[in-house]
N, C-alpha and C positions, 0 to 999 in steps of 0.2 A: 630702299624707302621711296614712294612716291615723291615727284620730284616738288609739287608743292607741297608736299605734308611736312607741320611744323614739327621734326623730328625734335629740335631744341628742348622740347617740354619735355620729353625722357630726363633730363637732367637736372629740373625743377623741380625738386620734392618739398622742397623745407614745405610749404604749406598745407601737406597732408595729416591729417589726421593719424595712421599708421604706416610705413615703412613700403615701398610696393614690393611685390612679389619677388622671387629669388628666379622662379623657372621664368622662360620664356612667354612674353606674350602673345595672343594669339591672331589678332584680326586688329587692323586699322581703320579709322573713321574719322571722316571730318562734318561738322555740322556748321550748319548755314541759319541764318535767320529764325529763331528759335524766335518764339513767345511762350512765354509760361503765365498761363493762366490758373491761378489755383483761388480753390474755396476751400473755407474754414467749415468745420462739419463735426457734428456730436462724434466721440470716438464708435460706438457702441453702432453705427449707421453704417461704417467703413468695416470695422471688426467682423464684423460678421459674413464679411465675403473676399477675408482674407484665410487663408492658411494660420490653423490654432498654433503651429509650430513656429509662426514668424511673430513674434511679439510687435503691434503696432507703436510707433514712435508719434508721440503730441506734442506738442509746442504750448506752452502754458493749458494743457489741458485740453484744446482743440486737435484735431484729425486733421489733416489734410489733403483733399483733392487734385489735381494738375492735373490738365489738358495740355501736351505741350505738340504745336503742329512746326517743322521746322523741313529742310532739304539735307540731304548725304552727299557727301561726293568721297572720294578716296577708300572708299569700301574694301577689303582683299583681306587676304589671309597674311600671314607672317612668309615674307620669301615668295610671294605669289606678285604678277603684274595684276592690274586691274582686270577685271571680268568683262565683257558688254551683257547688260540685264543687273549686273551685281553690283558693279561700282559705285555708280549717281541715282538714285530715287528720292523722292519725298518720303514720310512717315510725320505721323501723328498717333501720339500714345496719351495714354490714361493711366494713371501713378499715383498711387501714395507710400507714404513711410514706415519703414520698420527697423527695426535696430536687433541685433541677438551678437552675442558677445561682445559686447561692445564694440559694434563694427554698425553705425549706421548706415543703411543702403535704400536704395528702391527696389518698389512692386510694383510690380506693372501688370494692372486688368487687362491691356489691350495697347497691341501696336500695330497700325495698319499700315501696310507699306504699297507703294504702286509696282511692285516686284513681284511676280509672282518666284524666282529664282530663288529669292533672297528673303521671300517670309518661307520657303521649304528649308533653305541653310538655318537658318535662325531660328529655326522651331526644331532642328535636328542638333544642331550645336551647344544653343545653349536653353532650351527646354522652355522658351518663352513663347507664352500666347500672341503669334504673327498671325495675322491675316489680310488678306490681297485683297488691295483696294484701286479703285479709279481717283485720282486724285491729282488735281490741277494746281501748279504755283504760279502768280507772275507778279512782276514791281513794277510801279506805278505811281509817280508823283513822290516817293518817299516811303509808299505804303507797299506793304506785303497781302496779297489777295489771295486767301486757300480754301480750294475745294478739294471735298476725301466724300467717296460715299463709296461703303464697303461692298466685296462682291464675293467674299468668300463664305460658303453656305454653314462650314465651322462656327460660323458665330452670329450673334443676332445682328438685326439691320441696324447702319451707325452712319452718321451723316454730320460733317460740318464745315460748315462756311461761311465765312467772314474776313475781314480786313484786318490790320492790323499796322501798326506803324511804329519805330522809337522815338521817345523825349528824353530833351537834354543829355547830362552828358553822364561817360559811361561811369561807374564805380566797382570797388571790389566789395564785397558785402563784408562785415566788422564781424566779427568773430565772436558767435552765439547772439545775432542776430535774426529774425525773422528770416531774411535772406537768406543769411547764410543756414540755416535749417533746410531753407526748400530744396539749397543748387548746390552743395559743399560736400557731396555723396562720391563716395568712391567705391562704391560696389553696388550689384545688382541680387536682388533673390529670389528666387521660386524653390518649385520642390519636386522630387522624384514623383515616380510612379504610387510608393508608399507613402506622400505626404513629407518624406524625413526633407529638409532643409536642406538648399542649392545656395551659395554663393559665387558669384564670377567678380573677380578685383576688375575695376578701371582706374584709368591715371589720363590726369588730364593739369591745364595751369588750372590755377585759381580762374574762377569766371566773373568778366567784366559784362556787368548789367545795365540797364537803363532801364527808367521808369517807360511807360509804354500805352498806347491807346489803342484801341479795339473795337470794332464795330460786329458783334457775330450774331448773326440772321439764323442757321439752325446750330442745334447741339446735340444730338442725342448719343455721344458716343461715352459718358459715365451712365447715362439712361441705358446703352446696353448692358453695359457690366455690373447692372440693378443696383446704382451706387447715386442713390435722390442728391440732387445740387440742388443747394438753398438758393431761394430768389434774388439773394444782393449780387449786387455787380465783384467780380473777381477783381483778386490785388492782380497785376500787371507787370509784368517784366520782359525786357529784349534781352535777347543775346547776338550779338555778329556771326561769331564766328569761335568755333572749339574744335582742338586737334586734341584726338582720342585711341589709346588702347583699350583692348580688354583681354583679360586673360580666362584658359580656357574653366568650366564652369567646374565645381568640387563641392565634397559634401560639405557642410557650414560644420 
């Protein structure tokens, strides 16, 4: 195991929703300064540029959007050292919720990563929509400054930039709360070639939030993936920092 990866959380389960996997996990991640910005949205707006086979998840009736732009570091495979190109990039994705046998997870329209290595492994691995992008991070005052404008011709043109910073102090989200709907997902989903339904388990601690403030100048990266964001200002959340498996991807 890499030598700073919080291996510890292998052994944290109690607050998973179901049991993690029996085989082997596949790839290691650590994630750095997250913001999650998400918008609330008619379901029927989202629906429709989901896969019919993944039932969308609402939250009192509402859909939900996430923009979440954040850094990698600890990147590898199971039994692999770190890569150079593979290990540490930024990424920023584009997410909403779906749920199928009772296993709530994430969808993801779009993850741009400044890899070109590592959106080829990740679009061969686990069958997600990656594409390579140019994309700047740097802190400043307390604030997190992110630029992503995409370069990969797979996907339409996608740009975003803005600031970002944490408030106050951190908490765990209460259980079936708003929060914990958005960020309390243990798996990922797409789909095969024929539409049938992809699940990949992940395992991570529970995640500690803070409220969060935003300053973002472009957005157009749910505008690529034809997915209209209402006018109101997004709910707002930080994360520090999250040590992450996933396991390798199977049919749902």
């Amino acid at each position: 195991m890499i030598a700073d990866f919080d291996a510890g959380m292998l052994r944290a389960a109690a607050h998973r929703p179901w049991p993690m996997p029996a085989g082997p996990w596949l790839v290691s991640q650590t994630w750095h300064d997250l913001l999650f910005a998400h918008w609330a949205i008619e379901p029927e707006l989202v629906a429709r540029q989901v896969p019919a086979t993944l039932p969308l998840d609402v939250f009192e009736g509402r859909a939900w959007i996430g923009i979440v732009p954040f850094r990698m570091t600890n990147v590898s495979l199971r039994g692999m050292p770190p890569l150079p190109g593979l290990s540490a990039f930024p990424e920023i994705n584009v997410r909403t919720y779906v749920t199928l046998d009772g296993k709530p997870g994430v969808y993801f329209f779009s993850l741009d990563a400044a890899s070109r290595p590592a959106v080829y492994a990740a679009r061969l691995l686990f069958r997600l929509p990656y594409f390579a992008a140019d994309i700047s991070v740097s802190a400043a005052a307390g604030s997190i400054e992110y630029r992503s404008v995409r370069r990969d011709r797979r996907g339409r043109p996608a740009q975003f930039l803005g600031r970002y910073r944490p408030l106050g102090e951190a908490f765990s989200p209460a259980r079936g709360s708003l929060e914990w709907f958005l960020t309390e997902r243990y798996c990922l989903y797409t789909t095969d070639g024929r539409g049938r339904p992809l699940r990949a388990d992940i395992h991570h601690r529970e995640w500690r939030l803070q409220a969060a403030d935003a300053e973002i100048d472009i957005d157009t990266m749910a505008e690529a993936a034809a997915v209209p964001l209402p006018a109101e200002r997004p709910l707002l959340h930080f994360a520090r920092r999250q040590d992450a498996v996933a396991w390798p991807v199977r049919r749902a």
